[in-house]
C-alpha positions in Angstrom: 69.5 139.3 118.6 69.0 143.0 117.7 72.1 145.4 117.8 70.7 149.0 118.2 73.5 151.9 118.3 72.8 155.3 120.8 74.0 158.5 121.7 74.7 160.1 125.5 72.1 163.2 125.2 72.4 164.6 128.8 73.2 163.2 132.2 71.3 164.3 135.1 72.1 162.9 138.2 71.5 158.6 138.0 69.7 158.6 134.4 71.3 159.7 131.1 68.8 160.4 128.5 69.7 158.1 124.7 68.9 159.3 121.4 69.0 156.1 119.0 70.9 156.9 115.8 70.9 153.4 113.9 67.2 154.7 112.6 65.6 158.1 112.3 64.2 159.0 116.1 63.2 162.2 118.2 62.2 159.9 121.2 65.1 160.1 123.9 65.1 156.9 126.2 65.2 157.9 129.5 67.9 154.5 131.1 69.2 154.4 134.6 73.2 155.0 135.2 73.7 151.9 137.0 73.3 150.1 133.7 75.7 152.3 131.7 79.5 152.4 131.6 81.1 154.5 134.2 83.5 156.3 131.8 80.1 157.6 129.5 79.8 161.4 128.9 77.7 163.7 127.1 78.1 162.8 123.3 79.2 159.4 124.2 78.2 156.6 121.7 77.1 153.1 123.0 76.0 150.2 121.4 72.8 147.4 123.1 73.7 144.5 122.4 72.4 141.1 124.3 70.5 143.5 127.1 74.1 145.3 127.8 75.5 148.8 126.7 78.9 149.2 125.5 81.3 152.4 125.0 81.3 152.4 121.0 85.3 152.9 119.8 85.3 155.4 117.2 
């Protein structure tokens, strides 16, 4: 199973917008709150891993 690595761009309202940062990308990937950690902010780094995002520790 892939691992791909993300950033917290913005926040607005139920939908935070990711910037991948494992691989060069301008694309943001628009991805519901719901299935984001409660505790992410702006500049917050998560990790996908088996179909789940997890708060990277850094």
């Amino acid at each position: 199973m892939e691992t791909w690595f993300y950033e917290v761009v913005s926040i607005d309202g139920d939908y935070a917008n990711l910037k991948r940062t494992d691989i060069e990308s301008d694309e943001l990937k628009l991805v519901a709150r719901a299935l984001l950690p409660a505790e992410i902010t702006e500049g917050s780094r998560l990790k996908y891993e088996m179909m789940s995002y997890t708060l990277e520790k850094y």
